[in-house]
Z-matrix of the N, CA and C atoms (Angstrom, degrees):
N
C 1 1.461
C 2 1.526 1 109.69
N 3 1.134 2 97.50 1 131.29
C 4 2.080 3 105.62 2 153.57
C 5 1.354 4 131.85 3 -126.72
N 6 1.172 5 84.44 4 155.70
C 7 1.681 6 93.71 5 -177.28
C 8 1.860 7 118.49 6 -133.46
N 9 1.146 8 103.72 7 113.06
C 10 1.595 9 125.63 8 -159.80
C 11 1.568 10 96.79 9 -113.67
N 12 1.570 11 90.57 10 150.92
C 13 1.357 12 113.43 11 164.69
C 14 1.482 13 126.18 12 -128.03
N 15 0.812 14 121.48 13 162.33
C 16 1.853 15 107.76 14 -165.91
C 17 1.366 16 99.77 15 -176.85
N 18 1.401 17 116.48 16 157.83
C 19 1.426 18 129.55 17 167.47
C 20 1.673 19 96.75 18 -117.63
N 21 1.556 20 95.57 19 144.97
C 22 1.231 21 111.05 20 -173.15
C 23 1.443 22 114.26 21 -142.20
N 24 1.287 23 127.59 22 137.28
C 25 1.345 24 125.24 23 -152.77
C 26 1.965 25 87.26 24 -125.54
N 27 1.583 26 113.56 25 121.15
C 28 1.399 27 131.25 26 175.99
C 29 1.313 28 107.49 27 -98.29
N 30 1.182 29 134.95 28 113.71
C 31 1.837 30 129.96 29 156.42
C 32 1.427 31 98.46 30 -55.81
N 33 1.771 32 123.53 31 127.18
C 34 1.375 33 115.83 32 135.67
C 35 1.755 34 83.79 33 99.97
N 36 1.527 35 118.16 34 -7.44
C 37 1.884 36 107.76 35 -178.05
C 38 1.483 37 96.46 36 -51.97
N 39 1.792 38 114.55 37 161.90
C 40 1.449 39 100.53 38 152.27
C 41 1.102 40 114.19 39 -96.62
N 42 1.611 41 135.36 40 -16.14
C 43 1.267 42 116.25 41 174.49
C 44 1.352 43 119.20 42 -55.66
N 45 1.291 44 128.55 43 -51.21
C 46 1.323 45 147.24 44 -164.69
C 47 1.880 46 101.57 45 -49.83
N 48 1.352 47 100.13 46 -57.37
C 49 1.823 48 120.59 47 179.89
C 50 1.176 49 89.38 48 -64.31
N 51 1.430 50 139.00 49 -67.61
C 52 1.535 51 125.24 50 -164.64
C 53 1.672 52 115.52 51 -50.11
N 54 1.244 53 110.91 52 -54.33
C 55 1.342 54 106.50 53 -156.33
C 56 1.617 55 95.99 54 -70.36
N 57 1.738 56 131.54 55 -50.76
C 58 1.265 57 134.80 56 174.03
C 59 1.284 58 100.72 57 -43.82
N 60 1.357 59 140.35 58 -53.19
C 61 1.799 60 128.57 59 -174.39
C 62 1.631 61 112.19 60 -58.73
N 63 1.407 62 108.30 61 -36.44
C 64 1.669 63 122.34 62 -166.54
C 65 1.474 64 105.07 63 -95.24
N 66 0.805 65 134.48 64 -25.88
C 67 1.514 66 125.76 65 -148.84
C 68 1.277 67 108.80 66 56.74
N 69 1.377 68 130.68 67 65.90
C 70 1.653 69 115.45 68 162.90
C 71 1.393 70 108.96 69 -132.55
N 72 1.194 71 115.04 70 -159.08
C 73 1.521 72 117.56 71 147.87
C 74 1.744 73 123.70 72 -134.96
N 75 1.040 74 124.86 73 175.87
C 76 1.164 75 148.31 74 -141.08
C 77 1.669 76 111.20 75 -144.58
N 78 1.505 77 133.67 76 96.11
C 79 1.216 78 125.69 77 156.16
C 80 1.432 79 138.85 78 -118.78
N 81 1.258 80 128.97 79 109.86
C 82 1.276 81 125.79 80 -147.23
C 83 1.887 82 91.72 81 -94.54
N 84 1.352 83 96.34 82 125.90
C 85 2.027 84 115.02 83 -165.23
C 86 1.750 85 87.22 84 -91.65
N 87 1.175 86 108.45 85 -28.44
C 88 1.831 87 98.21 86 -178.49
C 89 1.407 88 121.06 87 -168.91
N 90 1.200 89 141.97 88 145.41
C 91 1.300 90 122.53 89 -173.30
C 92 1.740 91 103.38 90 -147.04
N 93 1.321 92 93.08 91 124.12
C 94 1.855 93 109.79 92 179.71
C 95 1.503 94 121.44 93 -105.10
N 96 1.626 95 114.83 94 123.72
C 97 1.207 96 108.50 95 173.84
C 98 1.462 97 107.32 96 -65.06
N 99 1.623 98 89.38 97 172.18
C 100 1.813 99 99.14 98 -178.49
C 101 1.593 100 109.17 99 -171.49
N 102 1.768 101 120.71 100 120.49
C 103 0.899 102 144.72 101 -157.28
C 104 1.807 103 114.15 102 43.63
N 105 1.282 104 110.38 103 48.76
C 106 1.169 105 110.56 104 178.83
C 107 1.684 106 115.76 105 72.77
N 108 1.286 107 124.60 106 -58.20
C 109 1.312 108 127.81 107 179.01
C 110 1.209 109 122.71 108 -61.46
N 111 1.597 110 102.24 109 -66.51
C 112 1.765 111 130.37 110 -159.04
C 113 1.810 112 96.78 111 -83.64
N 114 1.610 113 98.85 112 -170.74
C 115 1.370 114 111.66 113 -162.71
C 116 1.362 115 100.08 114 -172.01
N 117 1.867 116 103.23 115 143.49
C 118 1.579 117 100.15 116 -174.45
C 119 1.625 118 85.56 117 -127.53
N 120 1.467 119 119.26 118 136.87
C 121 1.437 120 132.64 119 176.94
C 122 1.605 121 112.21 120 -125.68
N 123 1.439 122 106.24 121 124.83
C 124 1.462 123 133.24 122 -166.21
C 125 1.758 124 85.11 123 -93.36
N 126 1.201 125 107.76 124 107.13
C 127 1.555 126 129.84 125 -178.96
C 128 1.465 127 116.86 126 -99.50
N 129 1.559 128 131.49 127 134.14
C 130 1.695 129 147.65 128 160.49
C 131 1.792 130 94.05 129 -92.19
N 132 1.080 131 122.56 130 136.42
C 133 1.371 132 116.92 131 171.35
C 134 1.445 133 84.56 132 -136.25
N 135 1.960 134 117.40 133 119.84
C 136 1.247 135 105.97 134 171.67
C 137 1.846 136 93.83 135 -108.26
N 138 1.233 137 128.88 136 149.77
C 139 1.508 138 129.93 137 -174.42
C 140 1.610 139 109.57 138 -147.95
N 141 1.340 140 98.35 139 171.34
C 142 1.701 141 109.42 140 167.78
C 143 1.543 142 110.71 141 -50.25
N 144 1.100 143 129.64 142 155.93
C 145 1.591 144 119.66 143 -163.28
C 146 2.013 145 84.86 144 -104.89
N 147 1.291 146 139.47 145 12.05
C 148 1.241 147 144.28 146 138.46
C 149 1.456 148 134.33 147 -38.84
N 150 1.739 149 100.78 148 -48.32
C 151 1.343 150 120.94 149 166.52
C 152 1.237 151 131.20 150 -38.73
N 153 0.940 152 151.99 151 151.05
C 154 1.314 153 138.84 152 138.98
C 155 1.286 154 116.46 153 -114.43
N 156 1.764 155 120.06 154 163.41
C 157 1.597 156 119.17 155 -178.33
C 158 1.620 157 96.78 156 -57.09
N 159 1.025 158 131.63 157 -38.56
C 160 1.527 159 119.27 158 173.52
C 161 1.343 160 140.58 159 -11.83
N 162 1.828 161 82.20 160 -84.12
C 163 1.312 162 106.78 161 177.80
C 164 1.459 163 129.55 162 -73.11
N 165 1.655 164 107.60 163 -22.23
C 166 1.188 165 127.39 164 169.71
C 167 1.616 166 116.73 165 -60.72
N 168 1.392 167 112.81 166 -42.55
C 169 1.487 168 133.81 167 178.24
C 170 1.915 169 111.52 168 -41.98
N 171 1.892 170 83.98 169 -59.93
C 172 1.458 171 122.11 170 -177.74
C 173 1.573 172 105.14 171 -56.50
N 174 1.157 173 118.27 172 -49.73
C 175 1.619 174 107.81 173 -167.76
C 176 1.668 175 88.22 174 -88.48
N 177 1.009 176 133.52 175 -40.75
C 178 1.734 177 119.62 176 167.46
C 179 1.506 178 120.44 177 -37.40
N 180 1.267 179 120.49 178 -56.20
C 181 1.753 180 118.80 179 150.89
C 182 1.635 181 116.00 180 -45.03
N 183 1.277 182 115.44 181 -44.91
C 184 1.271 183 90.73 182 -159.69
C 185 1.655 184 107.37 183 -75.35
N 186 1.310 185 118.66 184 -37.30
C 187 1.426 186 118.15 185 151.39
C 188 1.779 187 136.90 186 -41.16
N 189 1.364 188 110.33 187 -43.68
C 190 1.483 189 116.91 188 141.13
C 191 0.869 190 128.72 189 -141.50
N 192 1.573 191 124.94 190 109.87
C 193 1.647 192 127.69 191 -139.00
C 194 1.544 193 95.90 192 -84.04
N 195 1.712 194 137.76 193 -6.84
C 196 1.135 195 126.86 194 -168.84
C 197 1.343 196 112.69 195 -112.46
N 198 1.789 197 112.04 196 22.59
C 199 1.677 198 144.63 197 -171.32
C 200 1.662 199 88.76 198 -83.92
N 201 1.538 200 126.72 199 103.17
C 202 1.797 201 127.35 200 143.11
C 203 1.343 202 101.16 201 -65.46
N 204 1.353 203 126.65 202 101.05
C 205 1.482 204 123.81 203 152.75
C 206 1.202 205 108.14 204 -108.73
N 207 1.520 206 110.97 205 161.83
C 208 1.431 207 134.82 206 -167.96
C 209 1.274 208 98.70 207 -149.16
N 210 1.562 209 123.14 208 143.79
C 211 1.081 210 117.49 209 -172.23
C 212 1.601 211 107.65 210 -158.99
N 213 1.145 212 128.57 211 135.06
C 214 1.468 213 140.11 212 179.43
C 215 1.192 214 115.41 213 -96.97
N 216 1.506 215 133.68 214 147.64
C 217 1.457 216 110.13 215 146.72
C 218 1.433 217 130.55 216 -96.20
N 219 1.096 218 116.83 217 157.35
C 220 1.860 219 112.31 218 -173.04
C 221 1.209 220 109.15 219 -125.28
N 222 1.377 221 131.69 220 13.73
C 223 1.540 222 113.03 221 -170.48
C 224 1.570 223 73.96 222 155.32
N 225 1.902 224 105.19 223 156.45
C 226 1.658 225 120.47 224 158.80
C 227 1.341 226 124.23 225 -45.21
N 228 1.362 227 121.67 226 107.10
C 229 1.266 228 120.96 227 -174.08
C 230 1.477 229 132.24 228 86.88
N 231 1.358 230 92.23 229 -10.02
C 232 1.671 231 111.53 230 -166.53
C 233 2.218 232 101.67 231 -111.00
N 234 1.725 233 98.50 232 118.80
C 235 1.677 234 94.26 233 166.69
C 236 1.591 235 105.17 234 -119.02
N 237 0.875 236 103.55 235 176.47
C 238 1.862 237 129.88 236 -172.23
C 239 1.524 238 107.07 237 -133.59
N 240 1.535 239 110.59 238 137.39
C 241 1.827 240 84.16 239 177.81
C 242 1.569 241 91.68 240 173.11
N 243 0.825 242 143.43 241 153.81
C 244 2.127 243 153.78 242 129.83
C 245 1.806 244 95.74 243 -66.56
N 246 1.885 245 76.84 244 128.47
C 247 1.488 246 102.10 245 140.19
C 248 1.294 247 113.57 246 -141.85
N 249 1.565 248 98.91 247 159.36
C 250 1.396 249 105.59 248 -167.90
C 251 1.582 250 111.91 249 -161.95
N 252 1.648 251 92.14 250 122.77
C 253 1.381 252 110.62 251 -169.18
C 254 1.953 253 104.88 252 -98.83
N 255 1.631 254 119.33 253 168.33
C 256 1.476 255 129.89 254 179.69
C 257 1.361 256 97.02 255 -77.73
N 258 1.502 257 121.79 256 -44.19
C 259 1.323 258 113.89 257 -177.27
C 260 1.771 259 120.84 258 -129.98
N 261 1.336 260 110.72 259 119.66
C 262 1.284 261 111.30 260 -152.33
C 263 1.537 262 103.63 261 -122.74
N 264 1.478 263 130.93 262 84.23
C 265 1.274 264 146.14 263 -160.66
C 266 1.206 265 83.69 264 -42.72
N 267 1.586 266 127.08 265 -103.89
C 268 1.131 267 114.05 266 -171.91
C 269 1.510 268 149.79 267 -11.50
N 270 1.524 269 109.12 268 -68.17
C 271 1.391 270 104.46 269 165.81
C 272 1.300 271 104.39 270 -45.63
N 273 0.986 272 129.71 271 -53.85
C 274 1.908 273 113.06 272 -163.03
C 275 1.459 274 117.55 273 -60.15
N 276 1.705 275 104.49 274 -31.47
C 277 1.691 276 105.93 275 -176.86
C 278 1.542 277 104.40 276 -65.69
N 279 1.363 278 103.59 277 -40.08
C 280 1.746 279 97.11 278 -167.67
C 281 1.206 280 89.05 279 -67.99
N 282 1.638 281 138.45 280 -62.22
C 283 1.451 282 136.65 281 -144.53
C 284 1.721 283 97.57 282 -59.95
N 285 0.974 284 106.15 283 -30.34
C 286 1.878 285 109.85 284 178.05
C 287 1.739 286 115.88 285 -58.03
N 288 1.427 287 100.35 286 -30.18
C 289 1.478 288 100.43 287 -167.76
C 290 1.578 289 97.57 288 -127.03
N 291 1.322 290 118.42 289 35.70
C 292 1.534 291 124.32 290 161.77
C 293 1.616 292 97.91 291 57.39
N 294 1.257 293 114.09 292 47.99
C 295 1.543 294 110.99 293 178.44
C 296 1.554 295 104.88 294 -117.01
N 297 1.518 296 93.35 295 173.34
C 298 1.972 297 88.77 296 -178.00
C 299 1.848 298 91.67 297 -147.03
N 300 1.190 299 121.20 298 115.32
C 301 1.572 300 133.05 299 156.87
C 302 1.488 301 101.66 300 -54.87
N 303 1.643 302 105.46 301 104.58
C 304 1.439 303 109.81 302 178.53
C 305 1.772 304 108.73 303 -98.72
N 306 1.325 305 96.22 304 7.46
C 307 1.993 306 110.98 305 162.13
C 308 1.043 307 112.21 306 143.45
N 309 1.259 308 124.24 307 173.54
C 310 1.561 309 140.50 308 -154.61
C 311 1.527 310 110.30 309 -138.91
N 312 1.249 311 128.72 310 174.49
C 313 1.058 312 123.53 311 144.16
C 314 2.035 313 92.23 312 -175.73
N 315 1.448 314 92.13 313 157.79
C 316 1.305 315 119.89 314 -179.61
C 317 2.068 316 112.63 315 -63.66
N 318 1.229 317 104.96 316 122.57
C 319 1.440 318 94.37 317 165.87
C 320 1.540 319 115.76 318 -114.82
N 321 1.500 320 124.60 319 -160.65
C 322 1.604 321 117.24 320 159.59
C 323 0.949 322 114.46 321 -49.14
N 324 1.295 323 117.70 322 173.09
C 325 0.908 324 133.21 323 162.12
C 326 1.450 325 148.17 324 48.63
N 327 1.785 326 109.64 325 10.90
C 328 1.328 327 152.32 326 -146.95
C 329 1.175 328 131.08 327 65.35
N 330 1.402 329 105.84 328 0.86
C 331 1.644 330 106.82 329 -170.01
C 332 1.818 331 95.19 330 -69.11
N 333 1.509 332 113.83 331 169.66
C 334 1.201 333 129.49 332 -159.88
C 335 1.718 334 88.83 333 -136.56
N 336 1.668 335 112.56 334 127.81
C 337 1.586 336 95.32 335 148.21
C 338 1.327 337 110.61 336 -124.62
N 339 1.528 338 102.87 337 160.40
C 340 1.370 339 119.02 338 -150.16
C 341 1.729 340 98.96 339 -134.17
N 342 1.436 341 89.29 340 140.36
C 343 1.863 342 104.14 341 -173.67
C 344 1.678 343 83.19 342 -121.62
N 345 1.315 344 86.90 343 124.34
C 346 1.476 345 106.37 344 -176.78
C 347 1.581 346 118.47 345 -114.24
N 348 1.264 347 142.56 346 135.61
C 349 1.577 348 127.75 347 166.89
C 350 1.268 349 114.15 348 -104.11
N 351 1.320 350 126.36 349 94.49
C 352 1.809 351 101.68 350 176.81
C 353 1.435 352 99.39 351 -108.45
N 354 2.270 353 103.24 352 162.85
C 355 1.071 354 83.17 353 175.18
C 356 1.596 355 148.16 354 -100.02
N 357 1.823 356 102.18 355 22.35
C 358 1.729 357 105.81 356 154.78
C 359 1.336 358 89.11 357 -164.80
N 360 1.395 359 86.96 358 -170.70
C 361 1.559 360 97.17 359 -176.98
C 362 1.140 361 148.62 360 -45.14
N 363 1.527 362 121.22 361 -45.03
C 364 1.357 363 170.21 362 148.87
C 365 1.705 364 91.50 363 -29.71
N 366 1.855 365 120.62 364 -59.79
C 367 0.796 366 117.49 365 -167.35
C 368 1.437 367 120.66 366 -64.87
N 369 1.912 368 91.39 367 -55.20
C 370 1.687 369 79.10 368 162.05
C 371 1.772 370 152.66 369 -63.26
N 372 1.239 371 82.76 370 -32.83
C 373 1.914 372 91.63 371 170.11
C 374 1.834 373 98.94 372 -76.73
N 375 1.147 374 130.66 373 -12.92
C 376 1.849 375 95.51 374 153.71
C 377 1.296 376 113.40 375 -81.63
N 378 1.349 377 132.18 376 -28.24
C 379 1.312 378 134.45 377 162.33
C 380 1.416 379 118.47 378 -12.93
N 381 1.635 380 102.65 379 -77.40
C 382 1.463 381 151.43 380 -153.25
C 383 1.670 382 94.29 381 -68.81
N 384 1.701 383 105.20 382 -63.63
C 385 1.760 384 97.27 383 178.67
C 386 1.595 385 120.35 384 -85.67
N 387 1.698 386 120.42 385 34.04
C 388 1.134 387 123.11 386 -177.62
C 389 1.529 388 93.16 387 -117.91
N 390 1.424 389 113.92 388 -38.82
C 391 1.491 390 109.94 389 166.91
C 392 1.329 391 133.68 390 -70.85
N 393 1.384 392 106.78 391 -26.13
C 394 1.719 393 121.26 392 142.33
C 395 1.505 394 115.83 393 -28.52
N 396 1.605 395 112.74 394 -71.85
C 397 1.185 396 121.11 395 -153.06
C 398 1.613 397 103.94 396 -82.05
N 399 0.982 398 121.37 397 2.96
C 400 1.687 399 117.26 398 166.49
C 401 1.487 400 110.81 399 -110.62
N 402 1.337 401 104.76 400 17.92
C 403 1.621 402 95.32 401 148.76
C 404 1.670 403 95.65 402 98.27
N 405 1.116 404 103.11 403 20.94
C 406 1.646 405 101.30 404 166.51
C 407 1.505 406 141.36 405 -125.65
N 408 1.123 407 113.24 406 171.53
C 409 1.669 408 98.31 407 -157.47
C 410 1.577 409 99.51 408 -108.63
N 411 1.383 410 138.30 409 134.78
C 412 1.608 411 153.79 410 -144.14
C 413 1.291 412 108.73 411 -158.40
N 414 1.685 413 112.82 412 102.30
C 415 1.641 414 115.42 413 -179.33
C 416 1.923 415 82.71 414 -113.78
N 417 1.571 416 100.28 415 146.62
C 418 1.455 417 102.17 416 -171.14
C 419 1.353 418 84.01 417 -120.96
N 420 1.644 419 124.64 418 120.45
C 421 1.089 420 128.30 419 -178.38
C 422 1.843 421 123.89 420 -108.25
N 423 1.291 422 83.56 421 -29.52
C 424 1.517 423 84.82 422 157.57
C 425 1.731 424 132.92 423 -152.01
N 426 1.163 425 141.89 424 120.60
C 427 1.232 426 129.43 425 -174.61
C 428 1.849 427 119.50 426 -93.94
N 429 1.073 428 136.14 427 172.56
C 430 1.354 429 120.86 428 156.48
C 431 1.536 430 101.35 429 174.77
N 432 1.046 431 112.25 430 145.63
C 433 1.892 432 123.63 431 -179.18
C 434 1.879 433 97.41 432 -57.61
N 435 1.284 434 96.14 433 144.32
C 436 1.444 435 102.46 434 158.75
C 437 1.728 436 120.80 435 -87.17
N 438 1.264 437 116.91 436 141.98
C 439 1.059 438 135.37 437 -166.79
C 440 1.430 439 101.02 438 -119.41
N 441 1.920 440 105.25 439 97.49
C 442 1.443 441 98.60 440 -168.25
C 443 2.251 442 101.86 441 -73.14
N 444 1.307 443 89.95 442 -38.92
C 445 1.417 444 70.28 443 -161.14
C 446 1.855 445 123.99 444 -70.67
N 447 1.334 446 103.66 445 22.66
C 448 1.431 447 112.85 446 161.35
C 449 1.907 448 105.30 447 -105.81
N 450 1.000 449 128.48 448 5.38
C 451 1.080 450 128.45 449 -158.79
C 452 1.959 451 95.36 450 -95.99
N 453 1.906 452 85.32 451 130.70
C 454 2.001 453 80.37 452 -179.47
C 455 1.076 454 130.78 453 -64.80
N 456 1.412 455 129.58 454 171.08
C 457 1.660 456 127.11 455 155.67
C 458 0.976 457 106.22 456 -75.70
N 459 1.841 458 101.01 457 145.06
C 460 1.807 459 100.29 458 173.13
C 461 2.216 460 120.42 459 -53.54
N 462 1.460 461 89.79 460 -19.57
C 463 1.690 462 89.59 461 161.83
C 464 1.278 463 131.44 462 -52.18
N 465 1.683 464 101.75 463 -64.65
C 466 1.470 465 119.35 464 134.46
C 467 1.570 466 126.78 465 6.09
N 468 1.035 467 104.74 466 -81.77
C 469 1.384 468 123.84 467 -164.00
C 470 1.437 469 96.05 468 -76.37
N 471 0.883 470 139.87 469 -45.08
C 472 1.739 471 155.11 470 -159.15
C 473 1.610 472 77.85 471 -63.00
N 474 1.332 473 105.69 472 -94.68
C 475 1.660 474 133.54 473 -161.92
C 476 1.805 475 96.20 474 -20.46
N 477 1.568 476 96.36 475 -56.75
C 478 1.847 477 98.02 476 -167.16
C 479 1.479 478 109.32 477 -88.02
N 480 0.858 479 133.27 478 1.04
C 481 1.377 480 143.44 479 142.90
C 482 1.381 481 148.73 480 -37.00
N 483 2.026 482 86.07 481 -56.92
C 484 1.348 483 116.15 482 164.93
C 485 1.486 484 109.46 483 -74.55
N 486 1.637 485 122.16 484 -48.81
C 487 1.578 486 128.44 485 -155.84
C 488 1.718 487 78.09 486 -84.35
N 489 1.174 488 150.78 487 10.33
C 490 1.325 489 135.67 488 178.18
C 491 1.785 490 101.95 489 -98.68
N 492 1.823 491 105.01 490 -41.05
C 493 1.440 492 97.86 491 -172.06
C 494 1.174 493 107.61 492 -97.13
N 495 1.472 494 127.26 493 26.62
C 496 1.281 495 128.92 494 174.49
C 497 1.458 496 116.17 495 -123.43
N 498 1.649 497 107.82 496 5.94
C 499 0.905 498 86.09 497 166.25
C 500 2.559 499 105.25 498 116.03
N 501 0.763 500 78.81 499 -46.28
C 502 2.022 501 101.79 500 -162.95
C 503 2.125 502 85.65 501 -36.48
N 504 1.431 503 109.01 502 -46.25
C 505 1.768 504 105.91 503 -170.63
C 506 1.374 505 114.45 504 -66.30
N 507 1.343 506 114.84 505 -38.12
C 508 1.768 507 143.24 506 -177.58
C 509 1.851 508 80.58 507 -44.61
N 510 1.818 509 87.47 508 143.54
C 511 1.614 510 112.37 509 161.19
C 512 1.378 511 121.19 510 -118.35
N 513 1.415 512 141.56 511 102.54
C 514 1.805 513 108.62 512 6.51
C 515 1.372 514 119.95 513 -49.81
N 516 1.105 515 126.27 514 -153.38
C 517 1.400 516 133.92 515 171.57
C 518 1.702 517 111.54 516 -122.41
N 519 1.148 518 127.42 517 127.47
C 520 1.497 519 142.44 518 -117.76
C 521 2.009 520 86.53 519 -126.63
N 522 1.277 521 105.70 520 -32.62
C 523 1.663 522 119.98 521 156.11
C 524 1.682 523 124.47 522 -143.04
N 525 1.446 524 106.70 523 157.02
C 526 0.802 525 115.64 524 175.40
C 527 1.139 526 151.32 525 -83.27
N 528 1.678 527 168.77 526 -161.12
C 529 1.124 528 131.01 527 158.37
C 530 1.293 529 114.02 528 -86.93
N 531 1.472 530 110.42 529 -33.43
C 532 1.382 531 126.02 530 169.09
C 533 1.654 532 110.35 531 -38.36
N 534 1.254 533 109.78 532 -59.95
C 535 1.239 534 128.13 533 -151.89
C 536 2.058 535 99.23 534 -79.49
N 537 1.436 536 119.81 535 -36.92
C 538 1.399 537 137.88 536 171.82
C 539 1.022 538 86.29 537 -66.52
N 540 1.781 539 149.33 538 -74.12
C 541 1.379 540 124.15 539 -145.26
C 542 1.804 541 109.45 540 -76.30
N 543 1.284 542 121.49 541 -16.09
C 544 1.310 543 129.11 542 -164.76
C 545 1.867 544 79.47 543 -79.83
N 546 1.418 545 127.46 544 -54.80
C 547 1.421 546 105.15 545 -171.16
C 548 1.785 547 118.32 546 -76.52
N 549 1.052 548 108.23 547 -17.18
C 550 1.560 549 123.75 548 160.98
C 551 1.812 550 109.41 549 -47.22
N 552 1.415 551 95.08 550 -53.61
C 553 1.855 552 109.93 551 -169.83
C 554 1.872 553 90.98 552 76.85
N 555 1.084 554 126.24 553 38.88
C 556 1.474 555 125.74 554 163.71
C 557 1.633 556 97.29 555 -115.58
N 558 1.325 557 111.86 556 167.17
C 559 1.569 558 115.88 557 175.19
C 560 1.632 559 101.80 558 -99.82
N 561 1.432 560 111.08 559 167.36
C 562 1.635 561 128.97 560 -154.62
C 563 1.831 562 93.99 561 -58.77
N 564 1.463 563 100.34 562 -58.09
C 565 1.234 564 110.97 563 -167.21
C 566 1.592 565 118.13 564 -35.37
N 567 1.534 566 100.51 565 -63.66
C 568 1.567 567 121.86 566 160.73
C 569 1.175 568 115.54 567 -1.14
N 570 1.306 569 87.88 568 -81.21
C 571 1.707 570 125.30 569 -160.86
C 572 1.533 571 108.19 570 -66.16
N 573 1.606 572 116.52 571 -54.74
C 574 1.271 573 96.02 572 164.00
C 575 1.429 574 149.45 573 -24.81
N 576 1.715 575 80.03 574 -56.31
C 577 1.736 576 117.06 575 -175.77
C 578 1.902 577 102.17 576 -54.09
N 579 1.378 578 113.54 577 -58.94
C 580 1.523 579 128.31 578 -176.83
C 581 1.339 580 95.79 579 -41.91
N 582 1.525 581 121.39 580 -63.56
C 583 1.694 582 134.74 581 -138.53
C 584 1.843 583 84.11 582 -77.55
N 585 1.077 584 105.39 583 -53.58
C 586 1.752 585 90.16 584 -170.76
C 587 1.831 586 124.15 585 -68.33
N 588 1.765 587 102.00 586 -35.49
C 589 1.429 588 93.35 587 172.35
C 590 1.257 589 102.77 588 -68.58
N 591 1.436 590 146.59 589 -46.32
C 592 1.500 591 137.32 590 168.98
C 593 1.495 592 112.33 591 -1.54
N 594 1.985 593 84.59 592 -91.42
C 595 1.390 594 116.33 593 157.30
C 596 1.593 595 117.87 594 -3.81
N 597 1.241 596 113.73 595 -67.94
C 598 1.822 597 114.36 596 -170.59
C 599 1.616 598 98.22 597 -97.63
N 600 1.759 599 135.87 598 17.52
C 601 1.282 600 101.52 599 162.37
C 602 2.059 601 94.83 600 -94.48
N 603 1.437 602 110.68 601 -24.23
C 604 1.445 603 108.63 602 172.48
C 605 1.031 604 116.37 603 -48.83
N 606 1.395 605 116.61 604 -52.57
C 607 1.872 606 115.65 605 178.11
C 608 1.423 607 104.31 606 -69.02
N 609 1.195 608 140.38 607 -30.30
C 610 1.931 609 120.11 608 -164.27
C 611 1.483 610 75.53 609 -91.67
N 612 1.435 611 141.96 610 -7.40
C 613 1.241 612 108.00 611 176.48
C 614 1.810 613 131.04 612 -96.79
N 615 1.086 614 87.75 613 -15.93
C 616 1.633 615 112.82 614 167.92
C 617 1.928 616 99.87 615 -81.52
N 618 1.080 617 130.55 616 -48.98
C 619 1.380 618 123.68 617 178.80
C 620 1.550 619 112.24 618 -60.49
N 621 1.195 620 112.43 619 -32.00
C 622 1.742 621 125.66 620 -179.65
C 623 1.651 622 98.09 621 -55.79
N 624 1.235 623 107.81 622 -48.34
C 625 1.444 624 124.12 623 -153.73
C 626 1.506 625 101.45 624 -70.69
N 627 1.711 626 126.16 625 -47.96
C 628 0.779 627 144.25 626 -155.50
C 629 1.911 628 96.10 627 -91.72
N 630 1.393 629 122.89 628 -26.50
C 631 1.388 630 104.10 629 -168.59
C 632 1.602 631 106.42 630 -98.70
């Protein structure tokens, strides 16, 4: 397995157009193919606290008018939400080369970077020169083997997920643990215990990478 990072430049993306028209950003937490073509993307929309899920929705259509978005708010300035288009370039390129977009997020200038999983090498560099050949621009910034046995449980991932969009990493701290395990429905102790072994398989896995 690998796992790559890259900036990638889309003609015509809407994230890319949205966030450059708005000043915001854009982070896609997961993205699922669907009926082969289309694609449903689990969206962070952080924005001017002016916005509303409305209008935000609205200029998302008008950029791709065949975009179902839904959108929540979670915090000032901050939405949560799926959209989901019939035809979703992406999902199909990765789904073509057995790849999985493990998230996105918006940079300047429209570029997009992208955390990618494929499953070897081979897989990713057809990936990489298929997104080439439709006219797009692909800086590969980082590569490295996956290391399953640092890799989280989907519990894991849930738990730090939640204490991430609520706030628990933020300085001050925006929640509490008390207050995270009561929305968990786990007790403090638990939760501690989860958040720190988490905690140290991310770090031995970034140190792996690095030695």
């Amino acid at each position: 397995m690998r796992s790559a990072t890259m900036l990638v430049r889309i003609p015509g993306n809407w994230i890319g157009d949205l966030c450059t028209a708005c000043d915001l950003s854009v982070k896609v937490l997961k993205c699922v193919p669907m009926n082969g073509k289309g694609g449903m993307s689990l969206l962070q929309i952080d924005s001017p606290e002016d916005l509303t899920g409305t209008s935000l929705s609205e200029r998302i259509r008008a950029l791709e008018p065949l975009c179902d978005v839904k959108l929540t708010p979670a915090g000032p300035g901050r939405f949560v939400g799926t959209a989901q288009t019939s035809t979703c370039l992406v999902c199909k390129l990765l789904a073509d080369h057995g790849c999985f977009l493990d998230s996105a997020s918006s940079k300047s200038d429209g570029l997009l970077q992208w955390n990618v999983i494929a499953p070897n090498a081979e897989a990713l560099k057809g990936m990489v020169d298929k997104v080439k050949a439709l006219g797009c621009t692909i800086e590969l910034k980082k590569v490295s083997k996956l290391n399953t046995a640092s890799e989280l449980t989907r519990t894991q991932e849930r738990v730090l997920q939640m204490a991430y969009e609520l706030g628990y990493f933020e300085i001050p701290r925006k929640v509490n643990l008390d207050k995270l395990a009561r929305r968990l429905e786990i007790s403090k102790a638990t939760l501690d215990v989860m958040i720190r072994r988490a905690q140290k398989k991310i770090i031995a896995g970034h140190m792996n990478e690095l030695a």
